[in-house]
VOZA-584335 format. One record per atom (N, C-alpha, C): residue in three letters; chain; x, y, z; atom name. Coordinates in pm, whole numbers. Layout:
# residues N
{r 'ALA', 'A', {X, Y, Z}, 'CA'}
...
# end
This chain:
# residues 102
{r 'UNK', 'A', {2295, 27, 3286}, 'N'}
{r 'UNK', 'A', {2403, -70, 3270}, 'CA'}
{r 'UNK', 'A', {2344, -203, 3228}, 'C'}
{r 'UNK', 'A', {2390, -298, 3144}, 'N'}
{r 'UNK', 'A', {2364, -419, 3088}, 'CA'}
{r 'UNK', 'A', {2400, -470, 3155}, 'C'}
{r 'UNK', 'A', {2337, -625, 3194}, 'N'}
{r 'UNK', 'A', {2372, -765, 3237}, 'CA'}
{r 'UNK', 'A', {2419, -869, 3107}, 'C'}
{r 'UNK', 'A', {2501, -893, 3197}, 'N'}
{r 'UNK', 'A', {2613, -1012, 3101}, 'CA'}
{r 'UNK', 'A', {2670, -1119, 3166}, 'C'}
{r 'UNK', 'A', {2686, -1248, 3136}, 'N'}
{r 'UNK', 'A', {2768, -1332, 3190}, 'CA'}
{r 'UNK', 'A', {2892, -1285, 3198}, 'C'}
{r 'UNK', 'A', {2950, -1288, 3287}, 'N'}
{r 'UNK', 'A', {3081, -1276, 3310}, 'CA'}
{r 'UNK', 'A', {3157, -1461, 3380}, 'C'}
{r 'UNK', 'A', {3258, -1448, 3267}, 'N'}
{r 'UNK', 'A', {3371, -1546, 3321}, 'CA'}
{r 'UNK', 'A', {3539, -1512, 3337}, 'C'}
{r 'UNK', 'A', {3555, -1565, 3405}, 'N'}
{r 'UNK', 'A', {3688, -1534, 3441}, 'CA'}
{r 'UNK', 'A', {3751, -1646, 3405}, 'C'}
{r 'UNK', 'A', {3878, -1695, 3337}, 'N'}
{r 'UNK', 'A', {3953, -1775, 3298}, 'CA'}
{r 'UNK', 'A', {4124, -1742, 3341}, 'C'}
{r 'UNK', 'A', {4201, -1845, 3443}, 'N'}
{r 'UNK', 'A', {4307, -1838, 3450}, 'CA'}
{r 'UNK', 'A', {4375, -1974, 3384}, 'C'}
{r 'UNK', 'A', {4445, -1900, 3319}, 'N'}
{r 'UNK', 'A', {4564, -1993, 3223}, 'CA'}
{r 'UNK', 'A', {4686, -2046, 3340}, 'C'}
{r 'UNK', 'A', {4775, -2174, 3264}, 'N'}
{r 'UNK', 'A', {4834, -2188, 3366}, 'CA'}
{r 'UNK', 'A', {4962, -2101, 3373}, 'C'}
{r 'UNK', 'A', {4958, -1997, 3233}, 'N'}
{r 'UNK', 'A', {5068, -1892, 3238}, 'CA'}
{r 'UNK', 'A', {5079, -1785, 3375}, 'C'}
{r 'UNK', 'A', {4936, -1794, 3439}, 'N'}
{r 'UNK', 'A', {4909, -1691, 3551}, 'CA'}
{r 'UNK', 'A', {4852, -1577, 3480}, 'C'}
{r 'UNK', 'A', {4825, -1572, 3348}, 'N'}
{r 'UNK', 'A', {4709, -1493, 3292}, 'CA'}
{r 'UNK', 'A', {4574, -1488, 3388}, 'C'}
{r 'UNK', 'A', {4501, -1367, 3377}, 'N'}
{r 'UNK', 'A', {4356, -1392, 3398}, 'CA'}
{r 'UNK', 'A', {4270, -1309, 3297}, 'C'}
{r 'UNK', 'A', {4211, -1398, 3197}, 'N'}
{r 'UNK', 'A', {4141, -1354, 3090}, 'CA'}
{r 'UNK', 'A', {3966, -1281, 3154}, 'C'}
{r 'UNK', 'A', {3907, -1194, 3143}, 'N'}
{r 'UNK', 'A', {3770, -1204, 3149}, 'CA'}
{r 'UNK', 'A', {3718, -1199, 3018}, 'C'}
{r 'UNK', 'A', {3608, -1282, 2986}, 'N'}
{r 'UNK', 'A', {3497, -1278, 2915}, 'CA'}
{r 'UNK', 'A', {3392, -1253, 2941}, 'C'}
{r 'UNK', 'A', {3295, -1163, 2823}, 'N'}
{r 'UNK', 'A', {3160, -1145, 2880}, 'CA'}
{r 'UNK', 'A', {3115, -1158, 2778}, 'C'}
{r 'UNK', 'A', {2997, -1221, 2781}, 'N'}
{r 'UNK', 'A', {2911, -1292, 2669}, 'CA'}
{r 'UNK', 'A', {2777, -1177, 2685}, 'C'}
{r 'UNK', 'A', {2701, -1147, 2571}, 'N'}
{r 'UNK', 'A', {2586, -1040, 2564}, 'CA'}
{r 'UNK', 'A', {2463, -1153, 2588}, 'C'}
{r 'UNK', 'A', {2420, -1109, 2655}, 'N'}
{r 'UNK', 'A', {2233, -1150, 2655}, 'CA'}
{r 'UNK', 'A', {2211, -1183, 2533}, 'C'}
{r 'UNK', 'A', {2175, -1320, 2533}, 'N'}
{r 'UNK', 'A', {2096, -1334, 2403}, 'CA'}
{r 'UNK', 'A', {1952, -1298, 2362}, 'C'}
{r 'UNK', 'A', {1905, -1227, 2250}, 'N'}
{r 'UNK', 'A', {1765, -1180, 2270}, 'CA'}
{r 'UNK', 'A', {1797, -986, 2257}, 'C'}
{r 'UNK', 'A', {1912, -992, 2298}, 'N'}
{r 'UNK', 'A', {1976, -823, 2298}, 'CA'}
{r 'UNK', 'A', {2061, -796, 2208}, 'C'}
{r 'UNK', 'A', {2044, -791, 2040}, 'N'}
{r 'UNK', 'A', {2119, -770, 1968}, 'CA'}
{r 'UNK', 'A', {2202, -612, 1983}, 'C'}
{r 'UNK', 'A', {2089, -486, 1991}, 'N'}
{r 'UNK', 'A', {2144, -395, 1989}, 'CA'}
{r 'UNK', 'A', {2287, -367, 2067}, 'C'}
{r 'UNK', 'A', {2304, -459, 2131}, 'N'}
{r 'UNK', 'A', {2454, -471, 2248}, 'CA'}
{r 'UNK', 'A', {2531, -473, 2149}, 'C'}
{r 'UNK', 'A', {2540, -496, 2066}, 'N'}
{r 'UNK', 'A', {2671, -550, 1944}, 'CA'}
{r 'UNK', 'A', {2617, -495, 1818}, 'C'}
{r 'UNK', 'A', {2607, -387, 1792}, 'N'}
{r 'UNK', 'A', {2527, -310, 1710}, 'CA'}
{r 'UNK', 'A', {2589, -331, 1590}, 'C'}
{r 'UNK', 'A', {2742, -333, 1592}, 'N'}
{r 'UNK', 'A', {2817, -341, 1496}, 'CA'}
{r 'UNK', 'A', {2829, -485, 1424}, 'C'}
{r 'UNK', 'A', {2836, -542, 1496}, 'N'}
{r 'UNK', 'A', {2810, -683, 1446}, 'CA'}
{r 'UNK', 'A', {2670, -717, 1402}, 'C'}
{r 'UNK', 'A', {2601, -682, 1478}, 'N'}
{r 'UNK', 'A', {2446, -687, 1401}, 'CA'}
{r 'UNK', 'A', {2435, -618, 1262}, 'C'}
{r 'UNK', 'A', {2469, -525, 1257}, 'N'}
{r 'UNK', 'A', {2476, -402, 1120}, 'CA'}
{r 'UNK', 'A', {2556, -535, 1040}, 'C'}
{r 'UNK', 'A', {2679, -565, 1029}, 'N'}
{r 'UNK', 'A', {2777, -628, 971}, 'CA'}
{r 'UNK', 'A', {2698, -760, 918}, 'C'}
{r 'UNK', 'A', {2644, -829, 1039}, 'N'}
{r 'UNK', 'A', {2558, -974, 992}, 'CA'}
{r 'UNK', 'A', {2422, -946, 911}, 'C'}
{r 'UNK', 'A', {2377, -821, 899}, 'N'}
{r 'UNK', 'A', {2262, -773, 825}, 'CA'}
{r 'UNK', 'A', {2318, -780, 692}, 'C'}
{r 'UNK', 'A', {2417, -707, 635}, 'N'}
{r 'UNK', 'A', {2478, -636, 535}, 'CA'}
{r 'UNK', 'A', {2536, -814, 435}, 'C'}
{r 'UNK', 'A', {2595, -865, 524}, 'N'}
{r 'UNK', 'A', {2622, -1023, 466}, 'CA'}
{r 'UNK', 'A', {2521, -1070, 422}, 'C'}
{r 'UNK', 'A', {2406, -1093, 501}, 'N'}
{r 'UNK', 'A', {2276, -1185, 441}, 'CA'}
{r 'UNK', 'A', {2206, -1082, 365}, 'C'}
{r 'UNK', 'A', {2170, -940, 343}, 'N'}
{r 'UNK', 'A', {2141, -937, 276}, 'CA'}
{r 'UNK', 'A', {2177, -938, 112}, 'C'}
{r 'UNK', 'A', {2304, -903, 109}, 'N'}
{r 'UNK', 'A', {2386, -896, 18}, 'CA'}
{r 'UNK', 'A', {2475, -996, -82}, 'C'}
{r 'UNK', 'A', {2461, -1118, 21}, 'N'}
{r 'UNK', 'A', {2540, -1201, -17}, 'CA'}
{r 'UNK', 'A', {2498, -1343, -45}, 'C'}
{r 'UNK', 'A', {2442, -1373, 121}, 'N'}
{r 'UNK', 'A', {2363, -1497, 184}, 'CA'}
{r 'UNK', 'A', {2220, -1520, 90}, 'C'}
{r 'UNK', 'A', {2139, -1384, 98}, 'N'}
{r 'UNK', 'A', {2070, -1393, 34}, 'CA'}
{r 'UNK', 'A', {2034, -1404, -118}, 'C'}
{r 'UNK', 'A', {2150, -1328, -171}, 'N'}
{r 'UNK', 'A', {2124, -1371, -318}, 'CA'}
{r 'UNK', 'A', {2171, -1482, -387}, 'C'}
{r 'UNK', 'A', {2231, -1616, -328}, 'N'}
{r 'UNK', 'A', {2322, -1697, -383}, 'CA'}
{r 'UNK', 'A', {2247, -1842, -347}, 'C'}
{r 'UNK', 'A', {2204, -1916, -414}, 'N'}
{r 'UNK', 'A', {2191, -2050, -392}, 'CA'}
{r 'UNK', 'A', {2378, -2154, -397}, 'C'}
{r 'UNK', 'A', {2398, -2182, -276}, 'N'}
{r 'UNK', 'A', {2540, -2229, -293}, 'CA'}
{r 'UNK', 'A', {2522, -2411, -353}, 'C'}
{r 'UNK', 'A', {2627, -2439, -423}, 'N'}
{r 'UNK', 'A', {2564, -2592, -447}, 'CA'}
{r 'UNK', 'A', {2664, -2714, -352}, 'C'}
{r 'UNK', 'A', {2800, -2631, -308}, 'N'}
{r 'UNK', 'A', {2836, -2689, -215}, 'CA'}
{r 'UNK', 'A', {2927, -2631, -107}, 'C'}
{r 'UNK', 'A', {3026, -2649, -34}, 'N'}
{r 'UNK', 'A', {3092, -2559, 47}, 'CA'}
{r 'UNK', 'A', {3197, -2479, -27}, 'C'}
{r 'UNK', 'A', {3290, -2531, -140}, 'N'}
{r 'UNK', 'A', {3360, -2460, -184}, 'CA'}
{r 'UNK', 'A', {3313, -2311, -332}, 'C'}
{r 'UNK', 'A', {3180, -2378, -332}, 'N'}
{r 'UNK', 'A', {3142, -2231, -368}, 'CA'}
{r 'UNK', 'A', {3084, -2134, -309}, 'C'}
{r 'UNK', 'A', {3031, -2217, -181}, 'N'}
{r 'UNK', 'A', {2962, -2101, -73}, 'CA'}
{r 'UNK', 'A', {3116, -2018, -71}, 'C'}
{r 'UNK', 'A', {3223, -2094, -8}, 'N'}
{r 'UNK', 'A', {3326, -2021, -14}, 'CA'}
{r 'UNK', 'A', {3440, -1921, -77}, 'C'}
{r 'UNK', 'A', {3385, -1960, -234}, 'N'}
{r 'UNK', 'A', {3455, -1848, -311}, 'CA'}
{r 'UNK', 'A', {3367, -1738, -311}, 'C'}
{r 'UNK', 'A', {3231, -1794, -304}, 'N'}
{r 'UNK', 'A', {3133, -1647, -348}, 'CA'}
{r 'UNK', 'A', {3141, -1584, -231}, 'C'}
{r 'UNK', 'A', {3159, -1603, -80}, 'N'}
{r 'UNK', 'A', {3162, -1559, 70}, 'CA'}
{r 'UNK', 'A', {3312, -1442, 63}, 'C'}
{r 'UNK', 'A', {3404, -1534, 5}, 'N'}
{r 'UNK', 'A', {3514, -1449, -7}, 'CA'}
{r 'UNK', 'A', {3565, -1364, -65}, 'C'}
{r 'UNK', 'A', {3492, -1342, -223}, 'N'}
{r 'UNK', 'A', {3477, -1276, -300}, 'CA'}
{r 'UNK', 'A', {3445, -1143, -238}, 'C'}
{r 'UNK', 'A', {3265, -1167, -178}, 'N'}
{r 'UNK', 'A', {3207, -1066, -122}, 'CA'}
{r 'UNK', 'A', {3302, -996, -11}, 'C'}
{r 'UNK', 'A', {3387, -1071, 93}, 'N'}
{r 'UNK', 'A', {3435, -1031, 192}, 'CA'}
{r 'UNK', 'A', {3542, -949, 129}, 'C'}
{r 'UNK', 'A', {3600, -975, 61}, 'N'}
{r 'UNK', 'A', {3706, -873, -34}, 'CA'}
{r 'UNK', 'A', {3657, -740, -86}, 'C'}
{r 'UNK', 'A', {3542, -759, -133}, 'N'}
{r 'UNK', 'A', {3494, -645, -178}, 'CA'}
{r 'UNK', 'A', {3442, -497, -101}, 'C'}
{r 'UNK', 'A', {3395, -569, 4}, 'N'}
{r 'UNK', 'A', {3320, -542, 151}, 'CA'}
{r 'UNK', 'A', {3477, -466, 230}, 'C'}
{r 'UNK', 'A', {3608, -549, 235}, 'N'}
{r 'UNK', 'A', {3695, -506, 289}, 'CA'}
{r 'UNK', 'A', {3791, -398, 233}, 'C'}
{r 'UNK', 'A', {3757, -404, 102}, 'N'}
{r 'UNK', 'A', {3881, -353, 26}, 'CA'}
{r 'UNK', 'A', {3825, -225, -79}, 'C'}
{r 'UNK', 'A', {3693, -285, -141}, 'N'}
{r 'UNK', 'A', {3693, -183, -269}, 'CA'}
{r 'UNK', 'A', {3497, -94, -254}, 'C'}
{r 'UNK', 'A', {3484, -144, -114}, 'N'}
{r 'UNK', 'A', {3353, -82, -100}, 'CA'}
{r 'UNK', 'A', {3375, 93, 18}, 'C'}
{r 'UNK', 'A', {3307, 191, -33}, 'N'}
{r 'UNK', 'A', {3327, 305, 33}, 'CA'}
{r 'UNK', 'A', {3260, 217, 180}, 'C'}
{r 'UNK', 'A', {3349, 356, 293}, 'N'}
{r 'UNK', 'A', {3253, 281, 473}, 'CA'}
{r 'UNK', 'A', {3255, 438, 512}, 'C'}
{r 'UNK', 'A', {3117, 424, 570}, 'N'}
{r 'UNK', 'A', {3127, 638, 600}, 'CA'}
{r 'UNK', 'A', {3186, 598, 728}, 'C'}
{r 'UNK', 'A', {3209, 508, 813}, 'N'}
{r 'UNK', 'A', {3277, 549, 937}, 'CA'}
{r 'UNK', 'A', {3471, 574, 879}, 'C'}
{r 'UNK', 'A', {3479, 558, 714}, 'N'}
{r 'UNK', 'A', {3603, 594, 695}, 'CA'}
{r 'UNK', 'A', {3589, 691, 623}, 'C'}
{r 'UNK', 'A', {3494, 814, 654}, 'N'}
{r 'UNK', 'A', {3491, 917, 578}, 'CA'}
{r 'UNK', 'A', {3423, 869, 453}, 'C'}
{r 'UNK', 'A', {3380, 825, 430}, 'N'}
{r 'UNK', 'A', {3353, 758, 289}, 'CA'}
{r 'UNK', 'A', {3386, 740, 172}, 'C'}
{r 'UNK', 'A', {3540, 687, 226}, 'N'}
{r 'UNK', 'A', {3680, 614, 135}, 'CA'}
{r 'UNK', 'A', {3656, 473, 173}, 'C'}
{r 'UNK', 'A', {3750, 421, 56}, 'N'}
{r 'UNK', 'A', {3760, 269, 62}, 'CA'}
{r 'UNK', 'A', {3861, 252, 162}, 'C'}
{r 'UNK', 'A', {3892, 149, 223}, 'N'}
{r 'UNK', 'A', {3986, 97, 325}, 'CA'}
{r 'UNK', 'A', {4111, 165, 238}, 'C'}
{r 'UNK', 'A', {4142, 106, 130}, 'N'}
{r 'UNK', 'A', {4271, 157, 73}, 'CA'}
{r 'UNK', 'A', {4263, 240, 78}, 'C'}
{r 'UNK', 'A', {4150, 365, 19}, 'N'}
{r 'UNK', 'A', {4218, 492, -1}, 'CA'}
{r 'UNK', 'A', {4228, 545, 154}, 'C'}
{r 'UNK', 'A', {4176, 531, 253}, 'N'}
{r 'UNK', 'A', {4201, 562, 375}, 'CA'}
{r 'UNK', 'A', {4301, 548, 428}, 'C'}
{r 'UNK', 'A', {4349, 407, 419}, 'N'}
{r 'UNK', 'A', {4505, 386, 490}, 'CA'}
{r 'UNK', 'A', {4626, 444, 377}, 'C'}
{r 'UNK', 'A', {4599, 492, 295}, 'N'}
{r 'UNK', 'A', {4703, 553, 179}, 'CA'}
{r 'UNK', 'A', {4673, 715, 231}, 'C'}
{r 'UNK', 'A', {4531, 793, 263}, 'N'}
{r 'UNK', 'A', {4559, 940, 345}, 'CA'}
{r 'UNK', 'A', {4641, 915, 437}, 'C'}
{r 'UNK', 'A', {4590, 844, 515}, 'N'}
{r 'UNK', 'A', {4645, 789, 669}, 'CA'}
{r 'UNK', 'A', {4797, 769, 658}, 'C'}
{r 'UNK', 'A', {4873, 701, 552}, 'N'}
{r 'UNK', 'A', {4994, 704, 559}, 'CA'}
{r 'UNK', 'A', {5059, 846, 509}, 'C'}
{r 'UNK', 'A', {5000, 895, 436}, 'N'}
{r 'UNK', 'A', {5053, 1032, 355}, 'CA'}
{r 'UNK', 'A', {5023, 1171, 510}, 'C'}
{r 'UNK', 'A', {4984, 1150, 573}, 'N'}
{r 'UNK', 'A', {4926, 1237, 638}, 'CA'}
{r 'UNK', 'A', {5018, 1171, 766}, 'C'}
{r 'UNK', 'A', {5064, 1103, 812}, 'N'}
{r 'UNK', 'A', {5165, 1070, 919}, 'CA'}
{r 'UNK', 'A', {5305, 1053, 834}, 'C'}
{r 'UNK', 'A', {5362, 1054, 678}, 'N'}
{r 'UNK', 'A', {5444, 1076, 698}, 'CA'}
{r 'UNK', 'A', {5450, 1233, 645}, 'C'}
{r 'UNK', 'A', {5382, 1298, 644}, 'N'}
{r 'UNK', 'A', {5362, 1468, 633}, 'CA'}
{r 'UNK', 'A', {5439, 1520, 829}, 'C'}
{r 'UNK', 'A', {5335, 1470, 892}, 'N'}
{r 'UNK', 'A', {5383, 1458, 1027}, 'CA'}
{r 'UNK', 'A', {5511, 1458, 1037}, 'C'}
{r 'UNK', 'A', {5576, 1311, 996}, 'N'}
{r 'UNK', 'A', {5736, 1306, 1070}, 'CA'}
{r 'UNK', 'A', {5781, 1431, 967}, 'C'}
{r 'UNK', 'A', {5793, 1481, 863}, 'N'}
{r 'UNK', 'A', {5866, 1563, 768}, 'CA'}
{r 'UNK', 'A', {5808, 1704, 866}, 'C'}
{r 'UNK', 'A', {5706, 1689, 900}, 'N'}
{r 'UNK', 'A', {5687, 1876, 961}, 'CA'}
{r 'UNK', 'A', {5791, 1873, 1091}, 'C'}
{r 'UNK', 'A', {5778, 1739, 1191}, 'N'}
{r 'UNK', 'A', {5840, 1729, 1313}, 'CA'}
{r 'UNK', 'A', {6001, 1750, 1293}, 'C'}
{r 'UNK', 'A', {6050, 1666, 1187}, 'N'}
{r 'UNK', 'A', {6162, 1711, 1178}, 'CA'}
{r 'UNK', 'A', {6268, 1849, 1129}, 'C'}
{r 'UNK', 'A', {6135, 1907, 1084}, 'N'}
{r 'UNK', 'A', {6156, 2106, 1078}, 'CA'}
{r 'UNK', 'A', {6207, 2138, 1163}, 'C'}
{r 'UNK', 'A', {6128, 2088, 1319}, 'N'}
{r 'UNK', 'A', {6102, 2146, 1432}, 'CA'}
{r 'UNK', 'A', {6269, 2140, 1516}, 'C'}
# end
């Protein structure tokens, strides 16, 4: 089991939020985010001299579009987001059309 800060936060709604923050020094805890912050700098961060914030920002967003939208991800089978959520919709409304056979 990992050690983590733990905080507890009550709102004055009568919420009680917990947070837990990872060890710093322990990337593998957030594997996914580590993988993700690898894939940016190398890909992106690294190849671009920016000359000020609004082009760091088109070229950042550019990439993030591409990354979100038109790049294969094997944890989606290794479809693009679109073509995944377009099976994904064809394949649940296959579902309601079989259910309503029933």
């Amino acid at each position: 089991m990992w050690s983590a800060d733990i905080t507890y936060i009550r709102l004055a709604n009568g919420f009680l939020y917990l947070t837990a923050f990872i060890d710093s020094g322990k990337p593998v805890r957030n594997a996914y985010i580590e993988s993700f912050n690898g894939r940016l700098r190398d890909e992106c961060l690294s190849q671009h001299w920016f000359r000020d914030l609004q082009e760091a920002r088109r070229i950042i967003e550019a990439w993030r579009c591409d990354y979100n939208q038109e790049r294969p991800h094997s944890s989606l089978k290794h479809l693009t987001p679109k073509a995944f959520k377009q099976a994904y919709e064809n394949k649940t409304e296959n579902l309601k059309f079989a259910l309503q056979l029933v």
